[in-house]
mmCIF file of the N, C-alpha and C atoms, coordinates in Angstrom:
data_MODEL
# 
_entry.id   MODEL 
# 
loop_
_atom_site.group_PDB 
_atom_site.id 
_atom_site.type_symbol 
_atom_site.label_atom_id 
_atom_site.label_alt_id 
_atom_site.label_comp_id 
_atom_site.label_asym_id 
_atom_site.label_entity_id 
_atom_site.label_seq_id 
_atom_site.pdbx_PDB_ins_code 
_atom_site.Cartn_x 
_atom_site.Cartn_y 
_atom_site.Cartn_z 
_atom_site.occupancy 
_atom_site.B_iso_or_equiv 
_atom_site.pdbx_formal_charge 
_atom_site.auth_seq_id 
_atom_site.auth_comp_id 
_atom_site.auth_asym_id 
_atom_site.auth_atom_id 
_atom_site.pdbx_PDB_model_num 
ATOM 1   N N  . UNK A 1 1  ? 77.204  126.974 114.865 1.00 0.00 ? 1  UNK A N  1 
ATOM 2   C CA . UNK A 1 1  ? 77.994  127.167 113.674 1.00 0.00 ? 1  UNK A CA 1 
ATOM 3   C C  . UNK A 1 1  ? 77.876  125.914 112.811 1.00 0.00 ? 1  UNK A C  1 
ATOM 4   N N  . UNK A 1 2  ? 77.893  126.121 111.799 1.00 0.00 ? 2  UNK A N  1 
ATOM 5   C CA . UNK A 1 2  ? 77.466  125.176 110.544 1.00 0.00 ? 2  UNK A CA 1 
ATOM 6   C C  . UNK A 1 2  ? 78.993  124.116 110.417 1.00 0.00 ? 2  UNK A C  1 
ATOM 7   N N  . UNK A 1 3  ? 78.830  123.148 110.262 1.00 0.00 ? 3  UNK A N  1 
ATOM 8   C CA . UNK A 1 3  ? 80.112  121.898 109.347 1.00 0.00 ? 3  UNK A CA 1 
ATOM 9   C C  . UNK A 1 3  ? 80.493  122.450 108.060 1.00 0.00 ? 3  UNK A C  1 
ATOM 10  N N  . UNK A 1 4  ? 82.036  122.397 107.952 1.00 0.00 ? 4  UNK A N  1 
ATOM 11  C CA . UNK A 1 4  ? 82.086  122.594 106.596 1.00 0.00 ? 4  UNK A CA 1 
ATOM 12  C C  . UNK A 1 4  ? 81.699  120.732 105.944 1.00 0.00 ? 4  UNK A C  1 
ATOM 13  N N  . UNK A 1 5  ? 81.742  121.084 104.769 1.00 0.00 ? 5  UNK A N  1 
ATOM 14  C CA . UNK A 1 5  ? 81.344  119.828 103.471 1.00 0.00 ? 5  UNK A CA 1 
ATOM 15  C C  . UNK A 1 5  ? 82.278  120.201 102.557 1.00 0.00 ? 5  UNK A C  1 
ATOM 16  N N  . UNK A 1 6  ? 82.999  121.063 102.537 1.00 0.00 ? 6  UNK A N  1 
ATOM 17  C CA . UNK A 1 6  ? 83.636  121.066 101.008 1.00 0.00 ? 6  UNK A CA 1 
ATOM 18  C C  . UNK A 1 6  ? 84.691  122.353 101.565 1.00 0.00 ? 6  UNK A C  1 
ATOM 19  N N  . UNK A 1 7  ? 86.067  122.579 100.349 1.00 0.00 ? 7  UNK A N  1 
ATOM 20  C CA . UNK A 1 7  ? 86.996  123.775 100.849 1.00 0.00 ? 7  UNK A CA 1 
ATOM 21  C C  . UNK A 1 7  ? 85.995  124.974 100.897 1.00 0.00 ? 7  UNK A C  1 
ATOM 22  N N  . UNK A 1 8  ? 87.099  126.265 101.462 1.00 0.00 ? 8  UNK A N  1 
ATOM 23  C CA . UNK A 1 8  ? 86.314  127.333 101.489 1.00 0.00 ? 8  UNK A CA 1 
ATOM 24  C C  . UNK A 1 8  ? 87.658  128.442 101.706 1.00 0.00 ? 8  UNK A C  1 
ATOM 25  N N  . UNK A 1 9  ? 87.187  129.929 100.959 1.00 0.00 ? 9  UNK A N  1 
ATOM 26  C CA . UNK A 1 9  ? 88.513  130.820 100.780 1.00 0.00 ? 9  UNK A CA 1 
ATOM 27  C C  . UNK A 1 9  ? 88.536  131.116 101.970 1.00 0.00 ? 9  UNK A C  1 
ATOM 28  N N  . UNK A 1 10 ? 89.517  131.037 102.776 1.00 0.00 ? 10 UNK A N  1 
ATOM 29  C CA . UNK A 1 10 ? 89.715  132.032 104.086 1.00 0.00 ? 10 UNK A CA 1 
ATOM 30  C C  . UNK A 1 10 ? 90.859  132.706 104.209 1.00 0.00 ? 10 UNK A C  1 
ATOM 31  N N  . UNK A 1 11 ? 90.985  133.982 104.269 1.00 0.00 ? 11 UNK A N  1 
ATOM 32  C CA . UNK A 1 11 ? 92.326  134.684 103.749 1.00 0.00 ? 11 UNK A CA 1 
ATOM 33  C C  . UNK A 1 11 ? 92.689  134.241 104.627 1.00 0.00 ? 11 UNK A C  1 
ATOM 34  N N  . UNK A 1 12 ? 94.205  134.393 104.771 1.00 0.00 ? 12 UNK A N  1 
ATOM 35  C CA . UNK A 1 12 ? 95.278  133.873 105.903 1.00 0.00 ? 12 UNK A CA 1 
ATOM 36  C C  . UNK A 1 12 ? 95.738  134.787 106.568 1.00 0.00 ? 12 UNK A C  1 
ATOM 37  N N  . UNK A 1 13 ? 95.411  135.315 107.809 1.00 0.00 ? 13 UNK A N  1 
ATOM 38  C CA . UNK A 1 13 ? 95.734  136.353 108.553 1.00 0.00 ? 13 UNK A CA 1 
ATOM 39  C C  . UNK A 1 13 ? 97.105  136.585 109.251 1.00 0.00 ? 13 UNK A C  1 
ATOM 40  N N  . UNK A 1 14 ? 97.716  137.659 109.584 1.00 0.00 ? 14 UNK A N  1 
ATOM 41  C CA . UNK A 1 14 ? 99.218  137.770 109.624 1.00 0.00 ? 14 UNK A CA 1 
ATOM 42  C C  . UNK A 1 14 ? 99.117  136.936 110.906 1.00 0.00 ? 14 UNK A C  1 
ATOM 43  N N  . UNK A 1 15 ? 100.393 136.004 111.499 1.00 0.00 ? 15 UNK A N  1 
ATOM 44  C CA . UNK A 1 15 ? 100.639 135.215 112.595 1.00 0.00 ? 15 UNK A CA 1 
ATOM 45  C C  . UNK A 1 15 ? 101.640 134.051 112.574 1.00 0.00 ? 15 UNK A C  1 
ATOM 46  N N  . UNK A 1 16 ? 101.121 133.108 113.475 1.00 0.00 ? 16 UNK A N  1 
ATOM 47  C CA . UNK A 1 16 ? 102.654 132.700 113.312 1.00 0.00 ? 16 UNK A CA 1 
ATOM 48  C C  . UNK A 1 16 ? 102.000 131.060 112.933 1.00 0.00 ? 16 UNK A C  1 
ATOM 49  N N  . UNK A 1 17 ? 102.267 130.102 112.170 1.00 0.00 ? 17 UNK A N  1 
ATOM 50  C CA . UNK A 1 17 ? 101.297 128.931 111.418 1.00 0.00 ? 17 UNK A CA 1 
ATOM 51  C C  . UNK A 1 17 ? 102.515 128.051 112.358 1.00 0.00 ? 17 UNK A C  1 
ATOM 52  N N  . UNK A 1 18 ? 101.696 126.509 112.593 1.00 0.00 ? 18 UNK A N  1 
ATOM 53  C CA . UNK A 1 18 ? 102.131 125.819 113.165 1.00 0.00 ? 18 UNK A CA 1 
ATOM 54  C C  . UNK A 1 18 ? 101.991 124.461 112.849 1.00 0.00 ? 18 UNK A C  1 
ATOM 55  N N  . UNK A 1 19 ? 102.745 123.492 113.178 1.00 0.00 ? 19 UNK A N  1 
ATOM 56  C CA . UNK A 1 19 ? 102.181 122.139 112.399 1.00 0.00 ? 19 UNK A CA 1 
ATOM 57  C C  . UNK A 1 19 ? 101.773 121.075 114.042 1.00 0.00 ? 19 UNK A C  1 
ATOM 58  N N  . UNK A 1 20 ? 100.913 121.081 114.183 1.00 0.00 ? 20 UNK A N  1 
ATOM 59  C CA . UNK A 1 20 ? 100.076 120.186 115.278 1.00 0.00 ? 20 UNK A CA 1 
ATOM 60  C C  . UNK A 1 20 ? 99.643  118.973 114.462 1.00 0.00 ? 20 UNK A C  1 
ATOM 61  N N  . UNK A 1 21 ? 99.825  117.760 115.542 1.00 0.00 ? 21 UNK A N  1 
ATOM 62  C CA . UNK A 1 21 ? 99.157  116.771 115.477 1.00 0.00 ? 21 UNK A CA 1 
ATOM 63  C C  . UNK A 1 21 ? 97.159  116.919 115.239 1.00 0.00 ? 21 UNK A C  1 
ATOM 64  N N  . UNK A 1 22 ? 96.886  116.005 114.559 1.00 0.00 ? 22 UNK A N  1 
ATOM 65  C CA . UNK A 1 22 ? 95.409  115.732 113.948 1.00 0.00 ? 22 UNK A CA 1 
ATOM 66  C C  . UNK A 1 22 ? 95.129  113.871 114.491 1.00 0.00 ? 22 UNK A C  1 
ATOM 67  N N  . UNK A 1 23 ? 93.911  113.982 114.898 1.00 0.00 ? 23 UNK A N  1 
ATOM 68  C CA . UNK A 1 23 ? 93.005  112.649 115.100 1.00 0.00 ? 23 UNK A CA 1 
ATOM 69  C C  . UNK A 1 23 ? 93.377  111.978 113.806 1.00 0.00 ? 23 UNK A C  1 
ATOM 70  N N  . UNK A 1 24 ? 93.543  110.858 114.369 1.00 0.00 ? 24 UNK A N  1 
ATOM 71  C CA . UNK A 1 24 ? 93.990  109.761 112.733 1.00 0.00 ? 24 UNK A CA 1 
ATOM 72  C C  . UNK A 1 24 ? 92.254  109.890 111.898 1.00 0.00 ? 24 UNK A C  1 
ATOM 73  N N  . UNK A 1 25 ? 91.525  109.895 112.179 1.00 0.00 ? 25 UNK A N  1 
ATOM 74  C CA . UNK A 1 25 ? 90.044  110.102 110.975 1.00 0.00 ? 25 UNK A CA 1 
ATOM 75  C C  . UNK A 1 25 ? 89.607  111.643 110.892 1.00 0.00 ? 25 UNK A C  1 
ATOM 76  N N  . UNK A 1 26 ? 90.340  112.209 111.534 1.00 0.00 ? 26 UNK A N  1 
ATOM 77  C CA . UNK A 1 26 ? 89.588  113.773 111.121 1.00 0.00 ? 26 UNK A CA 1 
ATOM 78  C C  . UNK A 1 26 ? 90.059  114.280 109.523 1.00 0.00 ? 26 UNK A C  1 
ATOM 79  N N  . UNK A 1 27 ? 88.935  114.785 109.048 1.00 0.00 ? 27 UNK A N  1 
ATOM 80  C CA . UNK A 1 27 ? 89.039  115.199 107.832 1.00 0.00 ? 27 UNK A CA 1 
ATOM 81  C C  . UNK A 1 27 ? 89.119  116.513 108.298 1.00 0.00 ? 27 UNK A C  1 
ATOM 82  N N  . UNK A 1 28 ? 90.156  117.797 107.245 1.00 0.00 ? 28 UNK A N  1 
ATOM 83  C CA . UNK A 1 28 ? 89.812  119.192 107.092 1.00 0.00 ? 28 UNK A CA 1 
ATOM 84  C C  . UNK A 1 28 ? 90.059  119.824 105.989 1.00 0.00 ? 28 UNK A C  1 
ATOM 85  N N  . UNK A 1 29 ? 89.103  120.601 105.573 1.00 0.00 ? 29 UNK A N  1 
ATOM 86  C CA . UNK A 1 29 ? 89.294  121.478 104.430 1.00 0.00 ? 29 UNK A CA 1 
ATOM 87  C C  . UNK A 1 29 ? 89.730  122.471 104.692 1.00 0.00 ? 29 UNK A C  1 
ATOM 88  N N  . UNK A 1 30 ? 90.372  122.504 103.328 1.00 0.00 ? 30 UNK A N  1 
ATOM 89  C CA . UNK A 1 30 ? 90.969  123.558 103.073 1.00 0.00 ? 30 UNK A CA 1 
ATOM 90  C C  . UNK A 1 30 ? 90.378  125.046 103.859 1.00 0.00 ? 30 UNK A C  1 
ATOM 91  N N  . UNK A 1 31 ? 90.924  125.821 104.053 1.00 0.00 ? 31 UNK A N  1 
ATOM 92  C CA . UNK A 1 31 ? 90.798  126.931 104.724 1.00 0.00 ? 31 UNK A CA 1 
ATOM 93  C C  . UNK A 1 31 ? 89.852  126.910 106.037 1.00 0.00 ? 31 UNK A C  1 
ATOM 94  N N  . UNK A 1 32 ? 89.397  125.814 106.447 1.00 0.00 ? 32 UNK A N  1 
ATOM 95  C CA . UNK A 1 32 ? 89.008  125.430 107.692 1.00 0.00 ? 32 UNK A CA 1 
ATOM 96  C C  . UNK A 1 32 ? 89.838  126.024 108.812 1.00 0.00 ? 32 UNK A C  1 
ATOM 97  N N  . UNK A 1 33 ? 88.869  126.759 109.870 1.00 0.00 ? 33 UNK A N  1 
ATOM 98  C CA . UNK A 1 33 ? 89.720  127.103 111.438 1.00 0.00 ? 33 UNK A CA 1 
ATOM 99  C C  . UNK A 1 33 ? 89.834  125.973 112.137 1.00 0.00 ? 33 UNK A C  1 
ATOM 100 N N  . UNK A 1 34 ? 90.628  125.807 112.635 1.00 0.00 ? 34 UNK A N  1 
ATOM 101 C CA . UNK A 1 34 ? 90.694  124.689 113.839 1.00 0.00 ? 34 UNK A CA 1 
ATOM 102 C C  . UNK A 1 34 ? 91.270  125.086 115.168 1.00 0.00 ? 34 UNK A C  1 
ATOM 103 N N  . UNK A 1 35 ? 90.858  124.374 116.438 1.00 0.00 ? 35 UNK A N  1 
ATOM 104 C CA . UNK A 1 35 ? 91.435  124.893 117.951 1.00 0.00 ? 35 UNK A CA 1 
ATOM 105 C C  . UNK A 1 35 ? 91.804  123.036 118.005 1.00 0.00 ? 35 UNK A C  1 
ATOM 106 N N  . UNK A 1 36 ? 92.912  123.970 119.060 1.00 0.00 ? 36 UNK A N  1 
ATOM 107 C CA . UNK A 1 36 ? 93.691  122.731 119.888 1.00 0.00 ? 36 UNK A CA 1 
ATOM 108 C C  . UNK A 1 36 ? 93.026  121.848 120.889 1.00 0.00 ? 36 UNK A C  1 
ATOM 109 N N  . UNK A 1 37 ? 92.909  120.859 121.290 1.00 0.00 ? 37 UNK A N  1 
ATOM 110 C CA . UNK A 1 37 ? 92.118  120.572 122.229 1.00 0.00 ? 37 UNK A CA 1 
ATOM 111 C C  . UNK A 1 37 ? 92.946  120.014 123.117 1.00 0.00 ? 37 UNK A C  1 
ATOM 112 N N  . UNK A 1 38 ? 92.880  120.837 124.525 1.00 0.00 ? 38 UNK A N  1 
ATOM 113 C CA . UNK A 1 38 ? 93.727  120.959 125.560 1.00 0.00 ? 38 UNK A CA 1 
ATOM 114 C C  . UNK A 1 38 ? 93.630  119.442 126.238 1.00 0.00 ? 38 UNK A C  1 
ATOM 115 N N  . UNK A 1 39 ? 92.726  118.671 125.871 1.00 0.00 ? 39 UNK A N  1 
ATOM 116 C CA . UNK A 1 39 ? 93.343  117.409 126.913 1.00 0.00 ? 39 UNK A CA 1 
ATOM 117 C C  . UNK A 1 39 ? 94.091  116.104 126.421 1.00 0.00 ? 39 UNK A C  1 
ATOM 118 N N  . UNK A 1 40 ? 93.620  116.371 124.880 1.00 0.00 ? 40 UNK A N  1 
ATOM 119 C CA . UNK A 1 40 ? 94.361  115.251 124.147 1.00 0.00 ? 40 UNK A CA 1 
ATOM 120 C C  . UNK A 1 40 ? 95.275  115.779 123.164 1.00 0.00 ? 40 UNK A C  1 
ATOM 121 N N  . UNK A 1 41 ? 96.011  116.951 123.182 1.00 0.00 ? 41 UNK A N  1 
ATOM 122 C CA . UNK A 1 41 ? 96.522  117.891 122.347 1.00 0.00 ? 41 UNK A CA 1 
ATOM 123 C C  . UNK A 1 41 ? 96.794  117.201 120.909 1.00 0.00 ? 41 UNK A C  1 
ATOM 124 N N  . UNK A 1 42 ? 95.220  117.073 120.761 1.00 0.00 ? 42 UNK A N  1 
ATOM 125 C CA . UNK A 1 42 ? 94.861  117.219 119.020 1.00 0.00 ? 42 UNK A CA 1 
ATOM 126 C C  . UNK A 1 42 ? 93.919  118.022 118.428 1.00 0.00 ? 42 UNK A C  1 
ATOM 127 N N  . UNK A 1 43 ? 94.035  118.362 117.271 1.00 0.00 ? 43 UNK A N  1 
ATOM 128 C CA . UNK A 1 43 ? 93.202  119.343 116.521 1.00 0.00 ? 43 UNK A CA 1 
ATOM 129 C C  . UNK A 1 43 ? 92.164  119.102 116.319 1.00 0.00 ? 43 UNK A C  1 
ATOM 130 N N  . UNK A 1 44 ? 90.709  119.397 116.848 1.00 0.00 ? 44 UNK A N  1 
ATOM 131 C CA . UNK A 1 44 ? 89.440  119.626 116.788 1.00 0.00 ? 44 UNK A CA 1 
ATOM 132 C C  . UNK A 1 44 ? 88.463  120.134 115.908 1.00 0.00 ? 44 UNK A C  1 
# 
């Protein structure tokens, strides 16, 4: 699967949104998916 570089539309599917911790240098765009990462429970 390709890197994003820039935002991108991703409709927002019905569920339940959550606010998780992020790596202090991770960048994400806009409408970017992200998974949890189970050993350092930060966003990947």
């Amino acid at each position: 699967m390709a890197n994003l570089v820039q935002d991108r539309n991703t409709p927002q599917a019905e569920g339940s949104v959550f606010n998780l911790p992020v790596a202090a240098a991770m960048l994400i765009y806009a409408g970017a998916l992200v998974a949890l990462h189970s050993c350092e429970h930060n966003a990947v």
